[in-house]
DOFIZA-977468 format. One line per 2 residues: their letters; for each residue x, y, z of C-alpha. Coordinates in steps of 0.05 Angstrom, whole numbers. Last residue first. Example, Ala and Ser with C-alpha at 12.3 -4.5 7.8 and 13.67 -1.06 7.14 Angstrom:
// residues 2
sa = 273,-21,143 ~ 246,-90,156
// end
This chain:
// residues 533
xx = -129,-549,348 ~ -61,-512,348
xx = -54,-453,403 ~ -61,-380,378
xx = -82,-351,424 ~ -142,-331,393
xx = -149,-406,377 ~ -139,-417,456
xx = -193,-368,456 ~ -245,-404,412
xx = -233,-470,460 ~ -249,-444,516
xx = -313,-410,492 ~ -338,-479,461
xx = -327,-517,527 ~ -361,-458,562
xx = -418,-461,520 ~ -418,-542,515
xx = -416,-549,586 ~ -471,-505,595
xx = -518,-542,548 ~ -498,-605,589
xx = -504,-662,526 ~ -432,-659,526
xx = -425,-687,596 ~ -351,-708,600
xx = -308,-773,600 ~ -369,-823,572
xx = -394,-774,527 ~ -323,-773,482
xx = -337,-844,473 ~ -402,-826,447
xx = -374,-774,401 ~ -317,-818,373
xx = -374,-861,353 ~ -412,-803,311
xx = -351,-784,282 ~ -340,-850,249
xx = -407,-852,227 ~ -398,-791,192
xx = -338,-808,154 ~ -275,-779,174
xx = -236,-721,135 ~ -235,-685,196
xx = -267,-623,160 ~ -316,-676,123
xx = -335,-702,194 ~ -358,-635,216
xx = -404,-624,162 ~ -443,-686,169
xx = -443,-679,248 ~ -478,-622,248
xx = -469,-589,326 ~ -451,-519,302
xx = -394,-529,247 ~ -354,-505,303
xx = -383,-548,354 ~ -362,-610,316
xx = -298,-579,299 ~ -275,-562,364
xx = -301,-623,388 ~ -261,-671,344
xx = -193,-624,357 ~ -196,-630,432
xx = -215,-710,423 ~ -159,-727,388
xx = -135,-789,421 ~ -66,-810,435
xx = -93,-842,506 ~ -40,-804,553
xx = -42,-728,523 ~ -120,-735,495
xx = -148,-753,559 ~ -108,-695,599
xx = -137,-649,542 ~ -196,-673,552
xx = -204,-667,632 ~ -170,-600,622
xx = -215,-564,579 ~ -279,-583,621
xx = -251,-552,665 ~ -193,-508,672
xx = -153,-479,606 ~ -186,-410,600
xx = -203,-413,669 ~ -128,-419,691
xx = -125,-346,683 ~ -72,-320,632
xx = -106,-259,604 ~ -186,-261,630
xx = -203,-194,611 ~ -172,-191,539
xx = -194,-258,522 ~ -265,-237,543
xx = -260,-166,503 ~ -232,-199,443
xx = -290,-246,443 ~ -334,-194,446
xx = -298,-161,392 ~ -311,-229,349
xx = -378,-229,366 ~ -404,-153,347
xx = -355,-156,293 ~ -393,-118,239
xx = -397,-49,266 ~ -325,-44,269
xx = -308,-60,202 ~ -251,-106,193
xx = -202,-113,134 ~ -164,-185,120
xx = -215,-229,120 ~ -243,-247,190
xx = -241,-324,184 ~ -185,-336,227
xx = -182,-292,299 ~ -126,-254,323
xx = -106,-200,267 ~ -186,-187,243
xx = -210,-180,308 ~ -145,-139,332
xx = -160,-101,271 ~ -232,-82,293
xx = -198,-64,364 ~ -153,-5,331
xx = -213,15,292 ~ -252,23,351
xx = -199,56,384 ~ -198,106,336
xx = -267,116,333 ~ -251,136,405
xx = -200,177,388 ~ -236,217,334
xx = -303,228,370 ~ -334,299,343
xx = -306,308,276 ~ -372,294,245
xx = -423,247,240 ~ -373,188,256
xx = -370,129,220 ~ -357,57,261
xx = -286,44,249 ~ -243,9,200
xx = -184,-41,228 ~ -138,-64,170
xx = -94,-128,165 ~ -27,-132,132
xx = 12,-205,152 ~ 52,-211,81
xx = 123,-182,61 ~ 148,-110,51
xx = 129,-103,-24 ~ 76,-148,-42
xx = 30,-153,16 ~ 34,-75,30
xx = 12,-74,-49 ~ -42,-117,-28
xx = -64,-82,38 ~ -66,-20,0
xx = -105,-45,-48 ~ -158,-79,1
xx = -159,-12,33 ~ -177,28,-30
xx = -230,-17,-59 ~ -263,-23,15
xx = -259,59,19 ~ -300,53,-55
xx = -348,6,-32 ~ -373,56,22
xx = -381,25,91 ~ -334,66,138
xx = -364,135,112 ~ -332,192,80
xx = -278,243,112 ~ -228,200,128
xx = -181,200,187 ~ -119,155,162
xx = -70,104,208 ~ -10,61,193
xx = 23,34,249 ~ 82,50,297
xx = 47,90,346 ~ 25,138,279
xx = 41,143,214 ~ 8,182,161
xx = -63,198,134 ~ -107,259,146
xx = -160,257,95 ~ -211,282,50
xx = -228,235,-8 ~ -213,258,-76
xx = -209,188,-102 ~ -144,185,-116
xx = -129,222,-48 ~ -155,157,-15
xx = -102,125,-44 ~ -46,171,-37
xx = -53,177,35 ~ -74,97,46
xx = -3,90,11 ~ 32,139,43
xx = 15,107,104 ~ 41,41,83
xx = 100,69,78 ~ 102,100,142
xx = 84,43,167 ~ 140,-3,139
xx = 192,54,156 ~ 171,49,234
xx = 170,-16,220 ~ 238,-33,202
xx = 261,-54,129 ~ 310,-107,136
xx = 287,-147,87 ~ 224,-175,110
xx = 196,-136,160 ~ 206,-144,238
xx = 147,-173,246 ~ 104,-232,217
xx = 86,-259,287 ~ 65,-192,307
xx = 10,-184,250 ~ 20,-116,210
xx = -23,-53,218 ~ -74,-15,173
xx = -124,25,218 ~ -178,64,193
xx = -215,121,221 ~ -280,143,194
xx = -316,206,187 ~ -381,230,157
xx = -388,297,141 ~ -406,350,183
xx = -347,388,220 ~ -304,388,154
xx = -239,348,129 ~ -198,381,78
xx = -138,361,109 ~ -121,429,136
xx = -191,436,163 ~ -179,378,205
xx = -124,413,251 ~ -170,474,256
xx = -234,429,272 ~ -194,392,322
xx = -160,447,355 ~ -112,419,406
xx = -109,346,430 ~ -161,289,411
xx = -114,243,414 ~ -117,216,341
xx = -134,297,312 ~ -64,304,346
xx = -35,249,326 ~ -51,263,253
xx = -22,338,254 ~ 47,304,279
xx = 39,250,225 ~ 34,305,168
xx = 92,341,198 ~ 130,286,199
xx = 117,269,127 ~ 137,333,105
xx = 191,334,134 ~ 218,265,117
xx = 197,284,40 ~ 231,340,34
xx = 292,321,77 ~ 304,248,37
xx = 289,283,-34 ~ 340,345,-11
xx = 392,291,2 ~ 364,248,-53
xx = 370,303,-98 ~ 446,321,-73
xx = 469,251,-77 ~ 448,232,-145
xx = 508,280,-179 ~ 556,234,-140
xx = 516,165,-147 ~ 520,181,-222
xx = 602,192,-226 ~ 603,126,-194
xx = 554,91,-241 ~ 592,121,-299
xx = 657,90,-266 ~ 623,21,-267
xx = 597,19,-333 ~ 658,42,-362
xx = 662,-33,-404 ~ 588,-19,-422
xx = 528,-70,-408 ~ 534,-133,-452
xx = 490,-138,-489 ~ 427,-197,-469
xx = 412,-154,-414 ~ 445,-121,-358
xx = 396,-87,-309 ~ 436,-21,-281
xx = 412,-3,-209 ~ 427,54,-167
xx = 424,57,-96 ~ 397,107,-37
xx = 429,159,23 ~ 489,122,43
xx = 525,170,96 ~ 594,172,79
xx = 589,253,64 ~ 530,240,19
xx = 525,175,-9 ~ 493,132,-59
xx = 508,61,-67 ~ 524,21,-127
xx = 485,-29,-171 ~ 509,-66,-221
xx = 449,-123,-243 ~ 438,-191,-259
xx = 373,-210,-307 ~ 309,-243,-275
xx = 270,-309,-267 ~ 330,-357,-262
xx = 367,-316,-222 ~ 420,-271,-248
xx = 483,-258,-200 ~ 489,-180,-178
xx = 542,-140,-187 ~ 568,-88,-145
xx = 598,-12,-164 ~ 644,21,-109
xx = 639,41,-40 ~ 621,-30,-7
xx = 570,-43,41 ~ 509,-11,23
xx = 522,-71,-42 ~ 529,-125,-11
xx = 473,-103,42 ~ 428,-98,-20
xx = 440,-165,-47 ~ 434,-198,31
xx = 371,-172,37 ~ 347,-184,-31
xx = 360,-252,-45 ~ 291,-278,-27
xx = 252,-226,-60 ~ 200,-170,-35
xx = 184,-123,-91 ~ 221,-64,-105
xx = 171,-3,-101 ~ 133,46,-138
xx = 91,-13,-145 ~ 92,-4,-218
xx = 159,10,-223 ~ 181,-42,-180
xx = 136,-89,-218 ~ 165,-76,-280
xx = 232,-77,-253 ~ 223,-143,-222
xx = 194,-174,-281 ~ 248,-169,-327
xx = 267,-109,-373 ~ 306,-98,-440
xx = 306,-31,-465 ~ 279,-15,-528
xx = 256,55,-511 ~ 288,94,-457
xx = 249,104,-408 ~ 303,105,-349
xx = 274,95,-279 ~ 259,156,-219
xx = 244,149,-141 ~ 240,71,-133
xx = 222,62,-59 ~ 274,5,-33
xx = 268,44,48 ~ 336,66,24
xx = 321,109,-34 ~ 319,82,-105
xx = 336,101,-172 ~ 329,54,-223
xx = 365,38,-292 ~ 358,2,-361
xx = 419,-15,-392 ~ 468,6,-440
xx = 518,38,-399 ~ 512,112,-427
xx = 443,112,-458 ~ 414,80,-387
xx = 462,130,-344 ~ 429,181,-388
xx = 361,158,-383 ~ 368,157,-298
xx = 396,221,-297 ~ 340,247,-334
xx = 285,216,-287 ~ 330,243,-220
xx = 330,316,-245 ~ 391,357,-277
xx = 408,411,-239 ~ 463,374,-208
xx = 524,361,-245 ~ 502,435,-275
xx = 544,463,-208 ~ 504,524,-183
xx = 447,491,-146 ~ 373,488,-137
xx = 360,417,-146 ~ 297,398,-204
xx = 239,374,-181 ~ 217,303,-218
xx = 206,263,-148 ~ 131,288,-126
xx = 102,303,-196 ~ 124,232,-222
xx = 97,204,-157 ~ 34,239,-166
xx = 28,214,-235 ~ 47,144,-216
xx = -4,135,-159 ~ -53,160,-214
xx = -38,113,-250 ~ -51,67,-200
xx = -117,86,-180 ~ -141,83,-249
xx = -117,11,-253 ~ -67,-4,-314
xx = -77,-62,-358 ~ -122,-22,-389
xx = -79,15,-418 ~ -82,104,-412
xx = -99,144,-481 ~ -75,230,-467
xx = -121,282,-496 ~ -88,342,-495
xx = -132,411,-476 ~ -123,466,-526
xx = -198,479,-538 ~ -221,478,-607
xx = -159,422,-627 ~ -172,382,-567
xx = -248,381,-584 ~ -224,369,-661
xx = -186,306,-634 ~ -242,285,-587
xx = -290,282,-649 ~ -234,239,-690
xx = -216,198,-631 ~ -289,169,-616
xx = -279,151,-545 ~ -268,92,-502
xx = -221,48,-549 ~ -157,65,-496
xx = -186,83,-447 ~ -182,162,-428
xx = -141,214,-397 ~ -159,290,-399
xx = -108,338,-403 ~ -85,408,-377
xx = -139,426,-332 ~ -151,498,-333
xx = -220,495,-309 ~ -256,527,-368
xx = -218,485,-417 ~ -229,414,-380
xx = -312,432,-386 ~ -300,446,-455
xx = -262,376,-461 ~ -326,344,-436
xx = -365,354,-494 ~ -321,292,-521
xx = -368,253,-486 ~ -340,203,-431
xx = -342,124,-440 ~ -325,102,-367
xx = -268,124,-328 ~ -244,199,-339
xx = -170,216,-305 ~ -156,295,-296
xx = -91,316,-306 ~ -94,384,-274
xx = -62,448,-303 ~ -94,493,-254
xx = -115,455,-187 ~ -190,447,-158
xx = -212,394,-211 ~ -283,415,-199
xx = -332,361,-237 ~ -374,335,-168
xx = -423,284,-184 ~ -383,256,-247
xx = -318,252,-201 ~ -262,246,-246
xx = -195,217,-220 ~ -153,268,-205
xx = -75,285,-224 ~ -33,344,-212
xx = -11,390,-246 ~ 28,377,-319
xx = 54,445,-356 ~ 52,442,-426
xx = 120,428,-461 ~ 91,371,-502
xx = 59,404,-552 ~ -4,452,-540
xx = -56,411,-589 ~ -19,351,-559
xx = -80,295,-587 ~ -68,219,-583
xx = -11,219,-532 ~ 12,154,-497
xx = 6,129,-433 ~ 25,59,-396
xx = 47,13,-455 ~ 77,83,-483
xx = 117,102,-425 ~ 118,127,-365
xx = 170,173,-351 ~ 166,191,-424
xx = 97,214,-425 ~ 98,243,-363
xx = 150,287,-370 ~ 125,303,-437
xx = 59,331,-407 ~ 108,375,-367
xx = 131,378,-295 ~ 184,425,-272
xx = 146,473,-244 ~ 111,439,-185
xx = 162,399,-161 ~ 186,424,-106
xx = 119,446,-89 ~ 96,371,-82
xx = 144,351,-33 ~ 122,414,14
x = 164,475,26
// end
């Protein structure tokens, strides 16, 4: 059973209305009340208006015509999204009316892309437990609300990797920033004080509190378990009231009747994840059938395919708060899965080796695969800590190539990892130099060409004169011989320069057109390597 089956019946228009709120959705037309069942989202595709899924909640950028709602009644979908100000209400409220599809007004503040991250999420976690006792039929979104109405402050669910799997809605409650953006980011963001916060509180078996910062509000918080094994947390942000003087023991009774939907949340989603990395690594390798393996993405024979890598720089590794980086990438995989899946783009997206990988069926210079990397990288950026870089191959024809695509994605993001002025995302076919580079670092390693002549002789001058003749050249030749520019990166005035280059003259040859190319290739490297110039 797959994540999103275990939640497929549970899921109403109402759901999703009070999950997220009015600053994120609200209702303008419900002509079949709130109890209509909510599929799953898409974003509209004008070229291609097939929402594939009954009861779909089907996103429409732009200014769309109310004659669209007939179009949402012959598929099945559900609702229709909009801007808010992007149609004429009256005419879409008589469409609703004449059709029974809801028209649902989304803020601007809110990316498409991201809400439909938070539809699919709300779909994924909002499955109710199969089980006798009543302490546990109740979903992870309603237990949140009632530990909110109980203690008197608003509340978050997480799992262990700091995902946020369900928060209280009810209205009036007072927030800070680090909810919001947790809930927005389906994820806690990266703080100084939250390692050692959340160890506190794994640690012990009752409720903990949190101090208050100066830009946010303290917190109880108290560990899930299941059989002594900690499964999650739940969070109560105090506000200006004081939260309830039982606040603790309803937190404890709430990490009991937790435990059994994170249990089955944990399994779900673990299994399902593994398999989807399995099927990844094999269409990765090149092992078994790739067109059967593909088909179960969606992926055909004859469209264009890409693979993209999205891996973290060594030097920023392990992860910030404890999180390890088999979690971080499978994370981030999620993220490239759910992203491209916004935009109805055919993949197979996961973990794999340690890093974040997707096989996508469109091609590797499209704006829209740009959009969706750079966002991925970002959120990456702003939930497990900085360093994300992505690797994008050439595009395929087909299905025919996988692992070497691969590799060319995997060497784009060494490109874009090991050399400044790369950006953060990497296309294969644009790094013709820079992978050329990689290739000549790669070959030569360690050997004592790389810092042999003419390196040497000015490195030796530099260590027992005190100049800074490595640095001066490295500029010069960077800014490709003009003297004007160079100088204003050394913060030296032209003339200045211009000396230092004579002197420079009279311990090597830099008029020796060689000299200068291997000079200039010596000194890119050590940057590869990472060696201050």
């Amino acid at each position: 059973m797959t994540v999103e089956h275990a939640a497929e019946s549970s899921t109403t228009l109402g759901t999703l209305l009070d999950t997220l709120g009015s600053t994120v959705l609200r209702a303008l037309a419900l002509p079949k009340g709130r109890d209509r069942s909510a599929g799953h989202p898409l974003i509209l595709d004008p070229d291609s208006t097939d929402p594939h899924a009954g009861d779909a909640i089907v996103l429409a950028p732009g200014r769309p015509s109310a004659e669209l709602m007939d179009w949402a009644a012959e598929t099945g979908a559900a609702a229709l999204v909009v801007r808010t100000g992007a149609i004429d209400a009256s005419a879409w409220g008589e469409a609703a009316r004449r059709t029974g599809v809801a028209v649902l007004e989304s803020s601007p503040d809110v990316t498409w892309g991201r809400l439909y991250t938070l539809v699919d999420a709300i779909k994924t976690m909002s499955g109710p437990v199969s089980d006798s006792d009543s302490r546990h039929s109740t979903d992870l979104f309603r237990l949140a609300n009632d530990i909110a109405l109980r203690t008197g402050g608003a509340v978050t669910i997480e799992d262990l990797a700091m995902r946020v799997l369900a928060y209280s809605t009810i209205p009036g409650q007072e927030v800070d920033g680090l909810r919001r953006d947790g809930i927005l980011g389906r994820r806690v963001p990266d703080h100084p004080s939250n390692a050692e916060e959340y160890a506190a509180v794994l640690r012990s078996m009752t409720a903990v509190r949190s101090l208050p910062t100066e830009e946010d509000l303290p917190r109880l918080a108290i560990a899930v378990r299941d059989r002594g094994e900690a499964l999650g947390t739940i969070w109560v942000l105090e506000g200006s009231t004081p939260l309830s003087a039982d606040a603790g023991e309803v937190l404890a009774e709430a990490a009991q009747r937790a435990a059994a939907q994170l249990a089955r949340f944990n399994l779900v989603a673990d299994a399902d994840r593994r398999q989807r990395s399995e099927r990844l690594g094999w269409l990765i390798r090149g092992s078994g059938a790739t067109a059967s393996i593909a088909g179960h993405f969606g992926l055909e024979p004859s469209s264009p395919t890409t693979v993209i890598v999205v891996d973290r720089i060594a030097e920023h590794r392990p992860t910030r708060r404890g999180v390890s980086m088999h979690t971080a990438a499978s994370y981030v995989g999620d993220l490239l899965r759910t992203g491209l899946s916004a935009y109805r783009i055919p993949a197979a997206a996961g973990a794999f080796d340690g890093r974040a990988m997707a096989v996508a069926g469109t091609s590797a210079d499209t704006a829209v695969l740009q959009s969706i990397i750079a966002t991925v990288i970002a959120r990456a950026n702003e939930s497990i800590g900085s360093g994300w870089r992505a690797g994008v191959s050439a595009t395929l024809p087909g299905l025919t190539g996988i692992p070497s695509a691969a590799a060319q994605a995997a060497q784009a993001w060494r490109v874009v990892a090991h050399m400044p002025g790369h950006g953060e995302i990497g296309l294969h076919e644009r790094l013709g130099p820079g992978l050329l580079l990689m290739e000549i670092h790669s070959s030569l390693g360690q050997s004592e060409l790389v810092s042999g002549e003419p390196l040497r002789t000015l490195l030796a001058h530099d260590a027992a004169n005190g100049t800074d003749y490595v640095k001066s050249l490295s500029r010069w030749i960077g800014a490709n011989h003009d003297v004007a520019r160079a100088a204003e990166l050394l913060m030296l005035h032209p003339n200045t320069l211009r000396h230092r280059l004579r002197r420079i003259a009279e311990v090597i040859d830099i008029d020796d057109a060689d000299l200068r190319l291997v000079l200039a290739l010596q000194l890119r490297l050590r940057e590869i390597d990472g060696a201050a110039i």
